[in-house]
C-alpha positions in Angstrom: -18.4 6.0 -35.8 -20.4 5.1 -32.7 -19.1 3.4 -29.4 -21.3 1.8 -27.0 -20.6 2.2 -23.7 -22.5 -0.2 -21.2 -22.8 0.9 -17.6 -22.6 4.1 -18.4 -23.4 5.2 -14.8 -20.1 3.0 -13.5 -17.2 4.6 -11.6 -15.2 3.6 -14.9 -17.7 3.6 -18.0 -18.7 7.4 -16.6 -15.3 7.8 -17.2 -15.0 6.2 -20.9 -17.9 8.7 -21.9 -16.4 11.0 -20.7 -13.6 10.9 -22.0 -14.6 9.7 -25.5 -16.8 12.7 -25.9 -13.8 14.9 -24.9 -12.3 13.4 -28.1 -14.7 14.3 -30.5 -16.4 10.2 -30.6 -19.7 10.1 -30.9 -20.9 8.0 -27.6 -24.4 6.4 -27.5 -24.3 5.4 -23.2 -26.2 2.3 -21.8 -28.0 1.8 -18.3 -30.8 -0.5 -17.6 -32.8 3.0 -17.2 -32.0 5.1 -19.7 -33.3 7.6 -17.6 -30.7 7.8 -15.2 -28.4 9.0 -17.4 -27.6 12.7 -18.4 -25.9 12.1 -22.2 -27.7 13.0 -25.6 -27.8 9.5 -26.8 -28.6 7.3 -23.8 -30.8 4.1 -24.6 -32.0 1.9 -21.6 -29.9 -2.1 -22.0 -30.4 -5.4 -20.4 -27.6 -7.4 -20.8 -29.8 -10.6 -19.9 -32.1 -10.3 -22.7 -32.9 -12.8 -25.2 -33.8 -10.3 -27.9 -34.5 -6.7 -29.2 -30.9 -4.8 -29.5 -31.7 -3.9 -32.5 -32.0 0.2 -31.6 -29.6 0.4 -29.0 -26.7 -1.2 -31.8 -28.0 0.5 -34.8 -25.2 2.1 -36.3 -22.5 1.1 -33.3 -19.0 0.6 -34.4 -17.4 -0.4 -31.2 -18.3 -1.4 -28.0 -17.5 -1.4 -24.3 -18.6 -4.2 -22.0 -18.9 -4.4 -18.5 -22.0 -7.3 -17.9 -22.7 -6.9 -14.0 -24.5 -10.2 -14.1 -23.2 -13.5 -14.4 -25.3 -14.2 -17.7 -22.7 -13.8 -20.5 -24.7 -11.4 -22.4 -24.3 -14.2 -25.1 -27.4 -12.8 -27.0 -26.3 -9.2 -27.0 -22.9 -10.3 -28.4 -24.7 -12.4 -31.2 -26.4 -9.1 -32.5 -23.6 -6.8 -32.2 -22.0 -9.5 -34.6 -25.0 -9.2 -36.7 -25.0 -5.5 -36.7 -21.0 -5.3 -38.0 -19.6 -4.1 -34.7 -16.0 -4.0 -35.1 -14.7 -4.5 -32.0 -15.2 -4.9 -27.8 -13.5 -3.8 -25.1 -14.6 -5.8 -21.7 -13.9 -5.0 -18.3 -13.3 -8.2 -16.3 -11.3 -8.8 -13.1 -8.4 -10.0 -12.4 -9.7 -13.2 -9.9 -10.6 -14.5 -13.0 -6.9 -16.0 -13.2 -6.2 -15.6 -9.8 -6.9 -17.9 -6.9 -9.0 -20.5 -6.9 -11.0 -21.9 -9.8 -14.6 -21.9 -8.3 -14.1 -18.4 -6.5 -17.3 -16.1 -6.8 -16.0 -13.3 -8.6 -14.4 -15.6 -11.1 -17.8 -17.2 -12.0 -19.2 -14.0 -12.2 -17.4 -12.5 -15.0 -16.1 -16.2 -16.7 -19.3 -16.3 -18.4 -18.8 -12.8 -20.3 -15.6 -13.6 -21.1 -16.5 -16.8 -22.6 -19.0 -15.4 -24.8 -16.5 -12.5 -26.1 -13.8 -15.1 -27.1 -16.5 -17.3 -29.1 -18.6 -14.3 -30.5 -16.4 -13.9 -33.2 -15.5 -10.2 -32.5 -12.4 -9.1 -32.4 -11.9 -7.4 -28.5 -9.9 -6.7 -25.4 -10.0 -7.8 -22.0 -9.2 -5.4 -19.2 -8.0 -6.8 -15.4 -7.6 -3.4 -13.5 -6.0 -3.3 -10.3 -7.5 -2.6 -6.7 -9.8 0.4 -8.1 -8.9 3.7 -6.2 -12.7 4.4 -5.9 -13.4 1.3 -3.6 -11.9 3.5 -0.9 -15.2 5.9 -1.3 -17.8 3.3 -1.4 -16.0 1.1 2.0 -15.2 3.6 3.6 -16.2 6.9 2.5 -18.9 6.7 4.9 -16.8 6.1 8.1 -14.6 8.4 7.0 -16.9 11.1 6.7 -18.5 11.0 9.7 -15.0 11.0 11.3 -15.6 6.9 12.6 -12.6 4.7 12.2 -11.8 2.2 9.3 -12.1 -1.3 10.2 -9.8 -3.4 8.0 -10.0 -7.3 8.2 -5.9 -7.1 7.0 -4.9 -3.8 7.0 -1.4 -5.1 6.0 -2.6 -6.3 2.5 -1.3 -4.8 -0.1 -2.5 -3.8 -3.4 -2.1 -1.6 -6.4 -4.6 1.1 -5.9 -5.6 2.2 -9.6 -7.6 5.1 -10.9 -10.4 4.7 -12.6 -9.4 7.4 -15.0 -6.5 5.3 -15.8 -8.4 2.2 -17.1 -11.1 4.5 -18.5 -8.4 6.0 -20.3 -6.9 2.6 -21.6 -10.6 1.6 -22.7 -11.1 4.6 -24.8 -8.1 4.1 -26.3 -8.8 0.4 -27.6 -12.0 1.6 -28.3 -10.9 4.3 -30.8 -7.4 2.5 -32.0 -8.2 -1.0 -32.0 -4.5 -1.8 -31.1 -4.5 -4.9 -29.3 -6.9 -7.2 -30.4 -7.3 -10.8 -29.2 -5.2 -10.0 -25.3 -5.7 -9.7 -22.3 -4.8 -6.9 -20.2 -3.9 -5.9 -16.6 -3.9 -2.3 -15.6 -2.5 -1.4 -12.3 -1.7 1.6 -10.1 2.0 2.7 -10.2 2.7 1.2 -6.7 2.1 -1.3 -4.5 0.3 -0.5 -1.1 -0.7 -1.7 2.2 -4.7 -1.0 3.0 -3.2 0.8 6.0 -1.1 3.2 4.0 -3.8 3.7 1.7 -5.7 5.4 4.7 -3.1 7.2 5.6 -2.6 9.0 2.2 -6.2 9.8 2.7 -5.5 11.1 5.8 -3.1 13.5 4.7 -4.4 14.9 1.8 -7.5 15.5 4.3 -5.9 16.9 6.8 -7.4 15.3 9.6 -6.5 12.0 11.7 -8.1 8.9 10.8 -7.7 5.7 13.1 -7.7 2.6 11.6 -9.3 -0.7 13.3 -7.9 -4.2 12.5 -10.8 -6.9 12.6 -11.7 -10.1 12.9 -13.3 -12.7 10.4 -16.2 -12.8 12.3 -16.4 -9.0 12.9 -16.1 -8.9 9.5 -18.8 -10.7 8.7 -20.8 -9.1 11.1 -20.7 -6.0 9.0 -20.7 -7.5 5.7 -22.8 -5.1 3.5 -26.7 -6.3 2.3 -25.5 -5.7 -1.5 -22.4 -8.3 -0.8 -23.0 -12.3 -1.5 -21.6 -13.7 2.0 -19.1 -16.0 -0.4 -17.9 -12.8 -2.2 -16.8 -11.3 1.4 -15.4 -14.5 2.4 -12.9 -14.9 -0.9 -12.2 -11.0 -0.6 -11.0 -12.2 3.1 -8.8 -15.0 1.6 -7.4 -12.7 -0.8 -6.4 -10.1 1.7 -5.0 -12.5 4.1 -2.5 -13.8 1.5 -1.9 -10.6 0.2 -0.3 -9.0 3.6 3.6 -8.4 3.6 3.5 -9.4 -0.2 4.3 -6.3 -2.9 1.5 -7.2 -5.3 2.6 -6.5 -8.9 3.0 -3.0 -10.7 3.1 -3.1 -14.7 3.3 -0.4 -17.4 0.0 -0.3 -18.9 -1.3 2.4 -18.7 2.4 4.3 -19.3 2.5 2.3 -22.6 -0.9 3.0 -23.8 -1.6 6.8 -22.1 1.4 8.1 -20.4 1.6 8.2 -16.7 -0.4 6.6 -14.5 -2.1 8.5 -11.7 -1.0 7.2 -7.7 -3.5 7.3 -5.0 -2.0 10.4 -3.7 -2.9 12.3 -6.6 -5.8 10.7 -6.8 -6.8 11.3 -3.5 -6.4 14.4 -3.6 -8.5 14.9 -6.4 -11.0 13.1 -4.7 -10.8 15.0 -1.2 -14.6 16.0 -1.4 -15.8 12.7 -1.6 -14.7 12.1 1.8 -15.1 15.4 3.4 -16.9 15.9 6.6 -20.9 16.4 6.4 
């Protein structure tokens, strides 16, 4: 049996192949260039193609689906169908049921989900939690350089959630087929506010590091190139109503893989990511 796993180079599909390999699967890894991916069976994808899957599902038996662009991959989905693939596990995001209807990130991964439910495949939606990793990609850099983090609400809180953890969910689906037709949230063990996420940091590190509350417009000022001006501005909204309120915890991952990690651990596993340089 082959699984698929699409964005292969992801913080959390890195981790599926990972871990699926560990397990004995045989893994075939995606990336729009194959070449930038160090596994014995990668094959270059785009998701937004009309046509010629044909190689890259030849003999798949499972897949994992993560589309980065807002096109459904309705065509992809049609030929795993047609090539007998047995199941799909997609990652999604929770503001898909949260908030408002016509919020960014919502219409961004709608379309994938709607083409899973009327592919005809049976399949699995995952909502993970706050991923732990977005700490390294804001803020790593600040950090690093020994610069405060500026937080538009620092009192937010969230459920900071490994990506080992929903990686770890994934595979299992992937290899178990045990929940087929659902929709699942994964989440971090605990609820946390942005500002005590950076003080975990700071204490696994060892070192001080100041936070900076800022304004909308400061924000914005700073809004990174790769970052659709309406995604920042619902991200705002969402931390604003998110500060003084516990955001939920759930089992998940307990019930599927046993415990779940908390950013403390996780931090500390991470400690070189945001080491001085």
């Amino acid at each position: 049996m082959t699984i698929l796993v699409t964005g292969a180079r992801g913080n959390v599909g890195s981790e599926v192949v990972r871990m699926l390999r560990e397990g004995g699967h045989e893994v075939r890894g995606s990336a729009r260039d194959a070449a930038a991916l160090d596994l014995p069976d990668a094959v270059s994808l785009d998701l937004t193609a009309e046509s010629g899957f044909e190689d890259v599902l030849r003999g798949v038996d499972a897949l994992f689906l993560y589309p980065t662009r807002p096109s459904g991959a309705t065509h992809f989905l049609a030929a795993a169908r047609k090539a007998r693939v047995s199941y799909v596990v997609l990652l999604s995001s929770p503001d898909v049921y949260e908030g408002p209807a016509d919020n960014p990130i919502r219409l961004g991964h709608l379309p994938a989900e709607t083409a899973v439910a009327e592919s005809g495949l049976p399949y699995t939606v995952l909502y993970p939690g706050w991923l732990a990793g977005n700490t390294r990609r804001d803020w790593g850099a600040a950090i690093r350089a020994g610069e405060p983090v500026r937080l538009f609400s620092p009192e937010a809180q969230f459920t900071p959630t490994a990506e080992e953890d929903v990686a770890a969910v994934a595979a299992k689906l992937l290899t178990e087929r045990c929940y087929p037709g659902r929709q699942l949230a994964v989440t971090g063990p605990e609820s946390m506010t942005q500002r005590a996420v950076v003080e975990t940091l700071a204490e696994e590190l060892g070192r001080s590091i100041e936070v900076v509350a800022e304004t909308r417009s400061e924000a914005r000022a700073r809004r990174p190139e790769w970052m659709p001006a309406a995604v920042l501005e619902h991200l705002m909204d969402v931390q604003e109503a998110a500060a003084g309120r516990v955001a939920p915890v759930n089992n998940t991952v307990e019930r599927f893989v046993g415990r779940a990690t908390s950013f403390r651990e996780w931090a500390r596993a991470h400690q070189g990511d945001f080491a001085s340089r």
